[in-house]
C-alpha positions as CSV (number, residue, x, y, z in Angstrom):
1,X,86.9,66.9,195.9
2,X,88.6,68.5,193.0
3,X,88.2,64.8,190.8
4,X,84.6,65.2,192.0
5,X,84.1,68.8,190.6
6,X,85.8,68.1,187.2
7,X,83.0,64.6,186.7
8,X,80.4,67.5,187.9
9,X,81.2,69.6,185.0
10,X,81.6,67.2,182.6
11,X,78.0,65.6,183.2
12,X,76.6,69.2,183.1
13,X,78.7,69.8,179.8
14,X,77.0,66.4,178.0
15,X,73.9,67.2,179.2
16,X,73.9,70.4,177.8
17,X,75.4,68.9,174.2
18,X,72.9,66.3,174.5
19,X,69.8,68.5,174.3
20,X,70.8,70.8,171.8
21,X,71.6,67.8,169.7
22,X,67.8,66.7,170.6
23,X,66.9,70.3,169.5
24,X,68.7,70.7,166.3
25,X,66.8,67.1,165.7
26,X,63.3,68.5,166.5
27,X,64.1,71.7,164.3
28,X,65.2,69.5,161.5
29,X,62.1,67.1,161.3
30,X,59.5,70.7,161.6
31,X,61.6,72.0,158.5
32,X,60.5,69.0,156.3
33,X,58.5,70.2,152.7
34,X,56.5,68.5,150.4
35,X,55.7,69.6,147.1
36,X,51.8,69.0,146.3
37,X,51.1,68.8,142.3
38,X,47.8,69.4,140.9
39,X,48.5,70.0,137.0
40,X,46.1,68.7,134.9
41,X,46.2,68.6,131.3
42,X,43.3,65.4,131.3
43,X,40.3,65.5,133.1
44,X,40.5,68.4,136.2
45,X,39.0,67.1,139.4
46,X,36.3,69.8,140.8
47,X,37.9,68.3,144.3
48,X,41.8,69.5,143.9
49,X,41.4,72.3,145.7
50,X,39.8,70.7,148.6
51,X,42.5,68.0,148.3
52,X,45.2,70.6,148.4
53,X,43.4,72.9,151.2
54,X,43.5,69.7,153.4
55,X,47.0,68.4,152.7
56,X,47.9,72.6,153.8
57,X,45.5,72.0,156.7
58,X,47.4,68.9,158.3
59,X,50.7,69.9,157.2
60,X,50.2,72.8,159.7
61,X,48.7,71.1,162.8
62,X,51.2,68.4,162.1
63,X,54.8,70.0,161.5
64,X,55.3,69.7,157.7
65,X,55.2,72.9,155.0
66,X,53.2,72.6,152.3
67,X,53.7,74.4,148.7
68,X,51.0,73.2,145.8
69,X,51.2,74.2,142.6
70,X,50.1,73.3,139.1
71,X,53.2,74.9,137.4
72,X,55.5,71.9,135.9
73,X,58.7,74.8,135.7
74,X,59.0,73.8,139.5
75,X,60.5,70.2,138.3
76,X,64.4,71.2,138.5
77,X,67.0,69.7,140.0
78,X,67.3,72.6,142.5
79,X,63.9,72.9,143.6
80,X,63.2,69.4,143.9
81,X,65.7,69.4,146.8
82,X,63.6,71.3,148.9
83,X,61.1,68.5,149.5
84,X,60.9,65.3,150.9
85,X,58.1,64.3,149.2
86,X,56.3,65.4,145.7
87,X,52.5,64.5,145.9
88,X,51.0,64.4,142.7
89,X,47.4,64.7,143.8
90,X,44.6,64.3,141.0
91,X,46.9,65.0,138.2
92,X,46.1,64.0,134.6
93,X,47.7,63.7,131.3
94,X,50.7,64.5,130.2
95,X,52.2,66.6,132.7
96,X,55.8,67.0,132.9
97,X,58.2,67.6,129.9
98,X,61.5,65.6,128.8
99,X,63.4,67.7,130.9
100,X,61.0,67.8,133.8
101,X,60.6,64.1,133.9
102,X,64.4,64.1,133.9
103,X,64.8,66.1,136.7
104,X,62.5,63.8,138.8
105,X,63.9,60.8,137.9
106,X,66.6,62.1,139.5
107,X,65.1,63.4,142.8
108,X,63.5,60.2,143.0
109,X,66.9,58.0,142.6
110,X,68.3,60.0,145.3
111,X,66.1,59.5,147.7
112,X,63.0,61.5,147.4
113,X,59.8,60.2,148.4
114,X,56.3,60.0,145.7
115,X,52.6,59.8,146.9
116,X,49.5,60.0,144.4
117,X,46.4,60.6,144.7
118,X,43.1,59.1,142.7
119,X,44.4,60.2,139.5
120,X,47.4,60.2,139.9
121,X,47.2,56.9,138.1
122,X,45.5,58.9,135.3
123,X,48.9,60.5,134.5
124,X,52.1,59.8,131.9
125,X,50.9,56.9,130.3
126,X,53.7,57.4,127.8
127,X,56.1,57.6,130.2
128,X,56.9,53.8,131.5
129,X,59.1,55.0,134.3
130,X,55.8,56.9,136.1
131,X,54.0,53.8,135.3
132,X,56.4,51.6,137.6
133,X,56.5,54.9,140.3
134,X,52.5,55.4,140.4
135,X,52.4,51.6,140.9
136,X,49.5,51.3,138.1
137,X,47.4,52.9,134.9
138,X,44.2,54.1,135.3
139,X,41.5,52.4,133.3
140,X,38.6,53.2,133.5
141,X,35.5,53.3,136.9
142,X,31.9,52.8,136.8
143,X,29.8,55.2,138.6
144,X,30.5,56.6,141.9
145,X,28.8,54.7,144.7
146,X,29.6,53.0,147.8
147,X,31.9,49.8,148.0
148,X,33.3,47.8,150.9
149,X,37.2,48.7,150.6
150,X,39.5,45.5,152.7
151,X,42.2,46.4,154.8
152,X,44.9,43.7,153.7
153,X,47.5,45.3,155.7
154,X,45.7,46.3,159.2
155,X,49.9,47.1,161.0
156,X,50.9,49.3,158.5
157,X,50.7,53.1,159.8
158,X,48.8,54.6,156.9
159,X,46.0,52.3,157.4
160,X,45.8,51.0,160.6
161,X,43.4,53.4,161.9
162,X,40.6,52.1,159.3
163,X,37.5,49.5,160.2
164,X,38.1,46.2,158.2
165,X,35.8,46.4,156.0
166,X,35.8,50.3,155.3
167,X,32.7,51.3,153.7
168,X,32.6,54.1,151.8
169,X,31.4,56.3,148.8
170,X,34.1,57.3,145.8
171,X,34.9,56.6,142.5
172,X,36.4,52.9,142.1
173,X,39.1,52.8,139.2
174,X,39.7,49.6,137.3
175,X,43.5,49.5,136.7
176,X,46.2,48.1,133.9
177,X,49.9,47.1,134.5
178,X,50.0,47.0,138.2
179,X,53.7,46.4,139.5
180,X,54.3,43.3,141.0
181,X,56.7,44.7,143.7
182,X,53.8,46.8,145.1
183,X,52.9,46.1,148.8
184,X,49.1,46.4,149.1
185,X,47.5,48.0,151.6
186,X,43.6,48.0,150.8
187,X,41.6,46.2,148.1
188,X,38.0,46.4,146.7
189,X,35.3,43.7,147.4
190,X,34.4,44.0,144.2
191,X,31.0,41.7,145.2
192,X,29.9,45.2,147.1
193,X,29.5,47.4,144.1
194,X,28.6,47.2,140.3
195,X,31.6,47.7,137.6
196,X,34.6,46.3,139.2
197,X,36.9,44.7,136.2
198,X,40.0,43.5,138.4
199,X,38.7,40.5,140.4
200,X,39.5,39.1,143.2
201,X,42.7,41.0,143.6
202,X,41.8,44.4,143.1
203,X,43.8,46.9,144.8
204,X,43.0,50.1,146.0
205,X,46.0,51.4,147.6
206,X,49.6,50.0,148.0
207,X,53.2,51.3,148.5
208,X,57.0,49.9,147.6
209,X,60.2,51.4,148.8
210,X,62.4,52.4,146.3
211,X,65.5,51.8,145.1
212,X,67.3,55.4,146.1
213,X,65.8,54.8,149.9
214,X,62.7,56.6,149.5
215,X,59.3,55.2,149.1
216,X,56.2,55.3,147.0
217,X,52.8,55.0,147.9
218,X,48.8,55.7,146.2
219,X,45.6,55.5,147.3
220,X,42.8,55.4,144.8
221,X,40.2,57.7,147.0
222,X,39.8,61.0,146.5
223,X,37.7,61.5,143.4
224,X,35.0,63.1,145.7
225,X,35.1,66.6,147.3
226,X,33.5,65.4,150.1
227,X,36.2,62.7,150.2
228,X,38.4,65.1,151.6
229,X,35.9,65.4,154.2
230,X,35.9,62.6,156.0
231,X,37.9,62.0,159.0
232,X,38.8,58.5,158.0
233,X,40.1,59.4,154.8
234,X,41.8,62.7,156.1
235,X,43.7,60.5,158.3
236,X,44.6,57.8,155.6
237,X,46.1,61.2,153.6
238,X,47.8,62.0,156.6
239,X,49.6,59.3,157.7
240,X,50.7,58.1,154.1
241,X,52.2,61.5,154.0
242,X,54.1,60.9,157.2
243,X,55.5,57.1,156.3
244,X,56.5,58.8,153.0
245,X,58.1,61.4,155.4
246,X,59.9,59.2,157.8
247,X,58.2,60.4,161.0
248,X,56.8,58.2,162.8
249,X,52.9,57.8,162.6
250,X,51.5,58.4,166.9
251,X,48.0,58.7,168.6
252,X,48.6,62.6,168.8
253,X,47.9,63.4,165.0
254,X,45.4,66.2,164.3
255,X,42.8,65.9,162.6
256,X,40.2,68.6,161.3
257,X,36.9,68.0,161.9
C-alpha cells in the first residue's frame, strides 16, 4: 500500500510540473514582439497607416505585441532584443545610419527574423547587405491595375490559404538583383497586365532562412490602402508574420473583416 501511495504522489507531482511547464510555454509564445518600421525618407505610402493599424489589429486577436514606429534611434542593440521580428513595412530611402545598420546586422546574425513589405524593396540601395536581406531592388511598376498573381508554393503556410491564380488589384514592381537563394512563393503572370519587365520568372513574394536561424520573407502587395483591406491579403500579412515568428500557422486565425 505504502509503495502504492509513494507512485500516487509522484504521478500527481509530474503532472503538476508538467503543466506549469506547458504554461510557462504558452506565456512565453503570447510575450513575442515585433517591431513594425514605417520610416520613409523616399516616396511615403498614403497606406502605412492602414498597413500598421492592421498588423496592430491581428497582432491582438492573434497573441503577438506590436510597436510601429518611424524613429531609426530604435535600431540598438538593446532594443532590438525585444523583438522577434522587425517589419520594415513601406519604407523608402535611406533609412538607417552606419551605426543603425550595424546594430541590425547584428540582431539579424543572431537570430532575429526580417519581413517587408511593398517598398520595403524601395529601401538602402547603397547598402548591399539589405539588398541580399530584402531579397531584391525595386525598380520601377507601371500603373496600378489588376494582375493574375501564381501561387508557386501552394504548402507553404503564408500562402496556402490563396486561390491559384489570385487575382487582384495593386501596384506590380519590376525588380533588379534578386537573390538566388530566395524561395518563391508567388509570381506575376505578367501576360495578365500591361508593364511587367521581369518575364517569365517574375516574383512577387519569396522567403530564405537565414544564416543566424532566423528567416526573411517579402511580399510585393501592399501599395494600396485598400490592400490592407482585403481578407486574402490580411491573411497573407498574417501568416508571413507567424512563419517569421515560429508559431505555427492553424485554421483558428482571426481575421478582421
Amino acid at each position: 500500500m505504502r509503495s502504492l501511495k509513494y507512485l500516487l504522489i509522484l504521478f500527481l507531482v509530474l503532472l503538476i510540473s508538467t503543466n506549469m511547464f506547458a504554461q510557462e510555454e504558452e506565456e512565453e509564445e503570447e510575450e513575442k514582439e515585433i517591431l513594425v518600421f514605417h520610416k520613409a525618407e523616399g516616396f511615403w505610402h498614403k497606406s502605412t497607416p492602414a498597413g500598421h493599424a492592421i498588423i496592430k489589429d491581428l497582432g491582438e486577436e492573434n497573441g503577438f505585441e506590436v510597436k510601429e514606429t518611424n524613429d531609426s534611434d530604435d535600431f540598438n542593440e538593446e532594443d532590438l532584443k525585444k523583438y522577434s521580428l522587425v517589419v520594415f513595412l513601406n519604407t523608402s530611402g535611406d533609412v538607417l545610419n552606419d551605426e543603425e545598420q550595424a546594430a541590425f546586422e547584428k540582431y539579424i546574425a543572431n537570430g532575429g527574423s526580417f519581413f517587408g513589405i511593398h517598398a520595403a524593396a524601395d529601401t538602402e540601395f547603397d547598402w548591399p547587405w539589405y539588398g541580399e536581406l530584402v531579397g531584391a531592388y525595386f525598380v520601377d511598376h507601371p500603373k496600378v491595375q489588376r494582375a493574375n498573381v501564381i501561387v508557386e508554393m501552394p504548402g507553404h503556410p503564408s500562402v496556402s490559404h490563396l486561390p491559384n491564380p489570385w487575382s487582384r488589384i495593386d501596384e506590380w514592381y519590376n525588380y533588379k538583383n534578386l537573390n538566388p537563394k530566395n524561395k518563391v512563393l508567388l509570381s506575376l503572370d505578367e501576360s495578365t497586365y500591361n508593364g511587367g519587365e521581369n518575364g517569365e520568372n517574375h516574383p512577387i513574394a519569396w522567403y530564405r532562412d537565414l544564416p543566424g536561424g532566423g528567416v526573411s520573407i517579402y511580399t510585393g502587395g501592399g501599395h494600396r490602402i485598400q490592400s490592407y483591406m482585403e481578407p486574402g491579403f490580411q491573411e497573407h500579412i498574417l501568416r508571413s508574420i507567424l512563419f517569421a515568428l515560429g508559431k505555427g500557422v492553424d485554421t483558428e486565425l482571426i481575421i478582421e473583416q
